[in-house]
C-alpha positions in Angstrom: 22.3 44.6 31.2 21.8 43.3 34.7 22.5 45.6 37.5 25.4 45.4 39.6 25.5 42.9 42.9 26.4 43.7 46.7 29.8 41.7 47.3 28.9 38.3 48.9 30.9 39.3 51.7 30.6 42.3 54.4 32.6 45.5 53.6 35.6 46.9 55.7 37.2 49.9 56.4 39.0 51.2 53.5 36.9 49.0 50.2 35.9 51.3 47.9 32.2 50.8 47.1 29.6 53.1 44.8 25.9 53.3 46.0 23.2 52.1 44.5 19.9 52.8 45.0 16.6 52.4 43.3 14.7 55.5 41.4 12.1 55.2 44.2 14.5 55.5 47.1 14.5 58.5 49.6 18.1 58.8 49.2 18.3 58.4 45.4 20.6 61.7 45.8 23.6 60.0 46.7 23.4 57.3 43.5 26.3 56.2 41.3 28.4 58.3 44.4 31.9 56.6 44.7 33.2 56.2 48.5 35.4 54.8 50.7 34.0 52.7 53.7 35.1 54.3 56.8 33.2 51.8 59.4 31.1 49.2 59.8 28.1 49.4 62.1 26.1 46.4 63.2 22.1 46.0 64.1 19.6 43.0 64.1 17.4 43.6 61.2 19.1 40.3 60.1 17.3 38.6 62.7 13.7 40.3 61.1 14.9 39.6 57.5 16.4 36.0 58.0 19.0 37.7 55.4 22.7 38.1 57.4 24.6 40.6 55.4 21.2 42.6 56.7 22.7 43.3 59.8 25.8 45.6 58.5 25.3 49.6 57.8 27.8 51.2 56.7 29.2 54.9 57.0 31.1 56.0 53.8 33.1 59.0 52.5 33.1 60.8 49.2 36.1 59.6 46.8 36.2 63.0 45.6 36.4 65.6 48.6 36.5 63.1 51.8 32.5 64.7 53.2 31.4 61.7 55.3 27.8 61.4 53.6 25.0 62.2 56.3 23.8 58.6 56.6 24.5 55.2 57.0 23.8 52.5 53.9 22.7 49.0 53.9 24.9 46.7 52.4 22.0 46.2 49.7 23.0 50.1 48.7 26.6 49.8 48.1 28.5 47.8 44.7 32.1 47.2 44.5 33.6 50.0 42.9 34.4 48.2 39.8 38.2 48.4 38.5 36.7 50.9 35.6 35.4 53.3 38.0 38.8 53.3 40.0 40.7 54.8 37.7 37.9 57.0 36.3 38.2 61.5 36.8 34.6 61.8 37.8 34.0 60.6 41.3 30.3 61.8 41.7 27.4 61.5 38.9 
């Protein structure tokens, strides 16, 4: 099973988006967490990375209780929340 892709393009306020993170990440915590995007920050690591969706972080809430999660994500750490997941009861792994 291949893992689930970024979107192609950048996130707004209001997608709804699960993160995910490698094993090996420091904030493997917050993994398979559903959210809701509640901004969209810009920076220039695109400009190190040659990669443009590089330069969007983005600061998400919990689906679940609305807790604005202590940091920012790439857009490398965040999936469309599939239309599966939408309807699912359990909002956190």
């Amino acid at each position: 099973m291949n893992p689930p892709q970024p979107a192609s393009e950048p996130y707004s306020k209001g997608d709804e988006v699960t993160v995910y993170v490698g094993e090996d990440d420091p904030d493997v915590r917050y993994h398979g967490v559903k959210c809701i995007v509640t901004a969209r920050l810009q920076d220039d690591l695109n400009t190190e990375t040659g990669r443009d969706r590089d330069q969007y972080l983005y600061r998400v809430k919990r689906r679940s209780t609305g807790e604005v999660l202590p940091i920012d994500f790439r857009h490398g750490d965040l999936v469309p929340t599939t239309p599966l997941e939408e309807h699912s009861s359990e909002d956190d792994y």
